[in-house]
C-alpha positions as CSV (number, residue, x, y, z in Angstrom):
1,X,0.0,0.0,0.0
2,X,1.8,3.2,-0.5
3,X,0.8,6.5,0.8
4,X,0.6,9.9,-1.0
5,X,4.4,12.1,-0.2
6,X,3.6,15.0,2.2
7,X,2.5,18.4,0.7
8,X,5.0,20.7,0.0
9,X,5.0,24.3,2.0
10,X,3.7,26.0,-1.1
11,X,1.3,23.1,-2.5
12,X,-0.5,23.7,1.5
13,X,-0.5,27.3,1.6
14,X,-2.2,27.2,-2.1
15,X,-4.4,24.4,-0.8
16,X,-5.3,25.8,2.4
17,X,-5.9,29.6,1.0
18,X,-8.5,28.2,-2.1
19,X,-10.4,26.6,0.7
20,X,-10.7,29.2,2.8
21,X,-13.4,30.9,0.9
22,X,-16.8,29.7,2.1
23,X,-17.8,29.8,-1.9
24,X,-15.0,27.5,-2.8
25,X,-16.0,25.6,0.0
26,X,-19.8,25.5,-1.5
27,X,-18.7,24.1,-4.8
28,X,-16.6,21.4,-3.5
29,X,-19.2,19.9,-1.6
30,X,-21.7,20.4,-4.2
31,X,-19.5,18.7,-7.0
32,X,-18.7,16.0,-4.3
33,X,-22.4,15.0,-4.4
34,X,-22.6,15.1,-8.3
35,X,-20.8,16.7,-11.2
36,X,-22.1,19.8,-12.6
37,X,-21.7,22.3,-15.7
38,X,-21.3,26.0,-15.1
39,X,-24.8,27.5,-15.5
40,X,-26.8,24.4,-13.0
41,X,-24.3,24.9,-10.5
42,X,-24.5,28.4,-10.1
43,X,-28.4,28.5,-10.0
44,X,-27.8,25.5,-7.2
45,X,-25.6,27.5,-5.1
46,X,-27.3,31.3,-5.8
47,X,-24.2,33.1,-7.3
48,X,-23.6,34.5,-11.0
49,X,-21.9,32.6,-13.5
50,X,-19.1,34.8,-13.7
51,X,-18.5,34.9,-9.9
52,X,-18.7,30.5,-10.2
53,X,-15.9,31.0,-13.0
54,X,-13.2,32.5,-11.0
55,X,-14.1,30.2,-7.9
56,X,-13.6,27.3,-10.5
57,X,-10.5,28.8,-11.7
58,X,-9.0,29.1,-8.6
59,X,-9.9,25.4,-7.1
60,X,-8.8,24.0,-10.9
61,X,-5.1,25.6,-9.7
62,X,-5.1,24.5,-6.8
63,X,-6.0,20.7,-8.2
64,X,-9.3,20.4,-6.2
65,X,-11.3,20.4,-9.3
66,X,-11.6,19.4,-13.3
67,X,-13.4,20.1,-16.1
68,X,-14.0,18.3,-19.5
69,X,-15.7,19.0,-22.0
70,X,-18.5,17.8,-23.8
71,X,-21.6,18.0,-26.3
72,X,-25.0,18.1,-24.9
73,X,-27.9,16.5,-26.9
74,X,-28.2,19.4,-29.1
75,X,-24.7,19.6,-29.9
76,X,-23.8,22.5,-27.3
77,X,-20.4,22.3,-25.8
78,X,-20.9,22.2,-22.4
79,X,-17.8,22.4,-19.3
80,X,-18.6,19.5,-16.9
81,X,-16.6,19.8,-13.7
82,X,-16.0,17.4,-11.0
83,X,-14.3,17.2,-7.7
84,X,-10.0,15.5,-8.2
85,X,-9.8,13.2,-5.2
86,X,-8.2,14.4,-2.4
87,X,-7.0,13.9,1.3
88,X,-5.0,16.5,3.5
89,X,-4.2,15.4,6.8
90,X,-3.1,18.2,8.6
91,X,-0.7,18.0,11.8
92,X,1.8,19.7,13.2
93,X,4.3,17.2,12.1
94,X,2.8,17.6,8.3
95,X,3.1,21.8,9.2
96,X,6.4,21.6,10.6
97,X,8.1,19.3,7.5
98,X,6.0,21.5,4.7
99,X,7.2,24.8,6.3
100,X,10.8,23.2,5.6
101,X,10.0,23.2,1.7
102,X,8.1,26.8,1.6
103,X,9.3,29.6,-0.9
104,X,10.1,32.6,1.0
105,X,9.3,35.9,-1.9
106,X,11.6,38.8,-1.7
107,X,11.2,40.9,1.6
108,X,10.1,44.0,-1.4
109,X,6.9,41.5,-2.3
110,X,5.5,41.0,1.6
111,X,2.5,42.7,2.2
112,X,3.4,45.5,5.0
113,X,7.5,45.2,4.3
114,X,9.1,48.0,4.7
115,X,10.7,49.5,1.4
């Protein structure tokens, strides 16, 4: 049985920082129960199309979600998109060994440094 290599520091942060968005979080447990194309899913969770897009564009980063596309009956091409399998088990050992792999941006790129 092998087991998946610990995230690295950056692959959390990106990870955690997508899900910490109570929308993102919406469509991930809404794609969990069933795959969806753009227009259903935003009238099943309330928001605009537009608004869904980036939310998709930004979990399809972070490798949380797919899309494919494909022809509906009438030969429209529709963006299916569907939850990637994923587990993050999250401890400080898993912190302490990711924090060891993290890219550290210029001090000039920090929000609040000094310049």
């Amino acid at each position: 049985m092998s087991t998946a290599p610990p995230p690295t520091g950056d692959d959390l942060v990106r990870v955690l920082a997508t899900l910490a968005n109570p929308h993102r979080l919406r469509v991930v447990a809404a794609l969990a129960r069933e795959r969806a194309y753009v227009s259903g899913l935003a009238r099943q969770l309330g928001i605009s199309r537009a608004l869904l897009q980036v939310h998709l564009r930004k979990l399809a980063a972070a490798g949380l979600v797919t899309a494919r596309l494909e022809l509906s009956e009438d030969g429209k091409a529709m963006n299916y998109y569907e939850v990637e399998p994923f587990v993050l088990t999250l401890t400080p050992a898993v912190i302490a060994a990711a924090v060891e792999t993290l890219t550290v941006p210029d001090s000039g790129e920090q929000p609040g440094a000094q310049r």
